[in-house]
C-alpha positions as CSV (number, residue, x, y, z in Angstrom):
1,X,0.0,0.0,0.0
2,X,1.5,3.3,-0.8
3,X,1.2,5.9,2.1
4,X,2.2,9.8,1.8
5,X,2.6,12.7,4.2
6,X,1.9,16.1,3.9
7,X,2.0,19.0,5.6
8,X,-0.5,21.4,5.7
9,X,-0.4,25.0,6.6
10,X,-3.0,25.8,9.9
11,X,-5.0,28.4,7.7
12,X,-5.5,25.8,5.0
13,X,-6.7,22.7,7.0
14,X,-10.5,24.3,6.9
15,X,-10.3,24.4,3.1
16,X,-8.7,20.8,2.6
17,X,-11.7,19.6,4.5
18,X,-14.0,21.6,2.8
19,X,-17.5,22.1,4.2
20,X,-19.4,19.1,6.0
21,X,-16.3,17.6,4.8
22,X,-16.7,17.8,1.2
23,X,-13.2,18.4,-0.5
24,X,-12.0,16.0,1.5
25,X,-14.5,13.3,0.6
26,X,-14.0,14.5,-2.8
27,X,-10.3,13.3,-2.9
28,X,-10.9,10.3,-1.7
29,X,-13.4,9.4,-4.5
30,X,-11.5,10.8,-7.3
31,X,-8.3,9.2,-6.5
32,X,-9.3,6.0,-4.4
33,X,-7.6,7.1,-0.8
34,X,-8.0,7.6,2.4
35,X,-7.0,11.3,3.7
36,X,-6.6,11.8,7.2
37,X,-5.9,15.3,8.6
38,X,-4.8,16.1,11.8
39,X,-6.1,19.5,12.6
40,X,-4.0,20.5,15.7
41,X,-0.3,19.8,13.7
42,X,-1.2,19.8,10.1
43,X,-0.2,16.5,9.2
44,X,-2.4,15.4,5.9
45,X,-1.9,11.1,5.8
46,X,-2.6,10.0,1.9
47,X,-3.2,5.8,1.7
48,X,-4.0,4.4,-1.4
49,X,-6.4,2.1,-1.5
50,X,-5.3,0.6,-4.4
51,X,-2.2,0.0,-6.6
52,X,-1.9,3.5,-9.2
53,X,-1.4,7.1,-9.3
54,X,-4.3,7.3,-6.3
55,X,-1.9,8.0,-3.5
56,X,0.4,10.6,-5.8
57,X,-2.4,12.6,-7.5
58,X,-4.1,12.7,-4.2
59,X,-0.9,14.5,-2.8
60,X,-0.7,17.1,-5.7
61,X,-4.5,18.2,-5.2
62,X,-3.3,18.0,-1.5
63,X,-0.5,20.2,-2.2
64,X,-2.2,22.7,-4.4
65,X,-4.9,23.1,-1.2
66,X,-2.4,23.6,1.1
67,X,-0.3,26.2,-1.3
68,X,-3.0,28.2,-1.7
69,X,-5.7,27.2,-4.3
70,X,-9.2,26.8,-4.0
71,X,-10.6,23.3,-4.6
72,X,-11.8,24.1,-7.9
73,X,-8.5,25.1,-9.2
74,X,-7.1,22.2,-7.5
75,X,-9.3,19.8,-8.8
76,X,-8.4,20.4,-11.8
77,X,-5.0,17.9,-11.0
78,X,-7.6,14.9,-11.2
79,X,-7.0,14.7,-15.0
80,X,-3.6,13.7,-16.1
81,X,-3.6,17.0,-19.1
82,X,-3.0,19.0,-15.5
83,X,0.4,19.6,-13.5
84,X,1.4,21.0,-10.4
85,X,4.3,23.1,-10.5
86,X,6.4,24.7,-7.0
87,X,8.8,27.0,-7.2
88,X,10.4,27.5,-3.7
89,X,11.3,31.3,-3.2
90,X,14.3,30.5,-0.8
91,X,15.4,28.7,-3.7
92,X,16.2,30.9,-5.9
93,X,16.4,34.7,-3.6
94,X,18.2,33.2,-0.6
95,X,16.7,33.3,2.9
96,X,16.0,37.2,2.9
97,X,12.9,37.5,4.1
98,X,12.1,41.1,2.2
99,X,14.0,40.2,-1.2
100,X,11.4,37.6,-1.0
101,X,8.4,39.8,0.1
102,X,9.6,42.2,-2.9
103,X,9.8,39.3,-5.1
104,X,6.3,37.8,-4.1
105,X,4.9,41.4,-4.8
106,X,5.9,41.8,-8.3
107,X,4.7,39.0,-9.0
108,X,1.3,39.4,-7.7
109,X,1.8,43.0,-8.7
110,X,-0.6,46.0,-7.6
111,X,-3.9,44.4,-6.9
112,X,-3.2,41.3,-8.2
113,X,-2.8,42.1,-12.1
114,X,0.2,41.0,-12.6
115,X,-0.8,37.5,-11.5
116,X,-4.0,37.9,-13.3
117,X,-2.4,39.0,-16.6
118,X,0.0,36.0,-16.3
119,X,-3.2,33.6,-15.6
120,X,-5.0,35.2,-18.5
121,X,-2.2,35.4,-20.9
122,X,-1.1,31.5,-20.2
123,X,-4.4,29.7,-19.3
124,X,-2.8,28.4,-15.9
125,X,-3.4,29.4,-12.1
126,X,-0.8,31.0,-10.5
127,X,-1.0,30.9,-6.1
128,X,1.5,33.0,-4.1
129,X,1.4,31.1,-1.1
130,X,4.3,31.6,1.9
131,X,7.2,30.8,0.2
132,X,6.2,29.4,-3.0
133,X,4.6,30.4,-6.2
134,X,3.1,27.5,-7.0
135,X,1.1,27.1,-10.7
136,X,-1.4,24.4,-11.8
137,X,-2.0,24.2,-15.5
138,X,-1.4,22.1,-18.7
139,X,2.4,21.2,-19.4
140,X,2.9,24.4,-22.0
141,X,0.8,27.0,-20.1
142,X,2.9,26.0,-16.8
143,X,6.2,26.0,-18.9
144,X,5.3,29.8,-20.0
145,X,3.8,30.8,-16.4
146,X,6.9,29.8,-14.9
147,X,9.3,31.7,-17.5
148,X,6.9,34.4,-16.8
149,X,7.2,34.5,-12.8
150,X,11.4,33.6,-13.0
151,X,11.7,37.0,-15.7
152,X,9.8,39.2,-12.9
153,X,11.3,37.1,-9.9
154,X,14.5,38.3,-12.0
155,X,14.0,41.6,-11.9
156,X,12.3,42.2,-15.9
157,X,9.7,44.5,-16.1
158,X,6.3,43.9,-16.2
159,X,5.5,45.2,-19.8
160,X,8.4,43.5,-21.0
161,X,6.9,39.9,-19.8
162,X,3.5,40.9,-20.7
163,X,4.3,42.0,-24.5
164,X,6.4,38.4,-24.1
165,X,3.2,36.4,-23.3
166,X,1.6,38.2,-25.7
167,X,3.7,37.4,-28.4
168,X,3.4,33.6,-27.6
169,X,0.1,33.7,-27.6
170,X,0.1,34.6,-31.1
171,X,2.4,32.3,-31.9
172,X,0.9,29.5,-30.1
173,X,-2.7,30.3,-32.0
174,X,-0.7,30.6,-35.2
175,X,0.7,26.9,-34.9
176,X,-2.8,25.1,-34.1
């Protein structure tokens, strides 16, 4: 039987759950598992009740909760067309807690529109989440969300990744 263990943030637990227990009964369906949360640390137990994927894509709607998507973008990571990428922040600015603030803001930019424009522009969801930037979508829109977030996590101006996304949008509509 194949077990995994998450942990989830204390401000998240309420929406893993879900109301009267819905999300939570929801991933259990969808991906054959039992989900056990313990409310007091955090600790999210994923057991497959079956040989598969159950156990893993469990853990990557799991993830996306617990990183800061609602359960309808997260759901989304029950059909195999839809990935979960994490970027870790400390990853890539160091341990500085403002470079990382400042990073995390121009990303999200002033209310929200430069996350918006990159969600609009690349068809994925982008969640800026404690020290990730996590992004659900299909394998290209996550491939140009993330060049997206790592050119303004860089330091490139907003335009400059915006007349970008536009330009391979085009291109992307020209090719089909």
């Amino acid at each position: 039987m194949q077990v995994e263990y998450l942990k989830v943030p204390q401000d998240r637990i309420a929406v893993l759950i879900g109301p009267k227990g819905h999300t939570k009964k929801e991933i259990e369906r969808k991906c054959k598992v039992k989900l056990s949360v313990d409310s007091e640390s955090g600790e999210a137990e994923i057991s497959a009740k079956e040989d598969g994927f159950g156990a893993h894509k469990a853990a990557s709607v799991v993830k996306a909760l617990a990183r800061g998507f609602s359960p309808g973008h997260a759901f989304r990571l029950f059909s195999d067309e839809y990935y979960l990428e994490v970027i870790e922040l400390p990853d890539l600015l160091g341990k500085s807690s403002k470079a990382q603030q400042q990073k995390k803001g121009r990303v999200i930019g002033a209310s929200g529109r430069a996350r918006e424009e990159i969600e609009k522009r690349t068809g994925a969801s982008v969640s800026v989440y404690g020290k990730t930037i996590c992004i659900i979508g299909r394998q290209e829109e996550v491939e140009r969300a993330r060049n997206a977030v790592e050119m303004l996590l860089e330091g490139a101006n907003h335009e400059t990744v915006f007349d970008r996304l536009k330009k391979e949008m085009r291109v992307s509509k020209f090719e089909l």
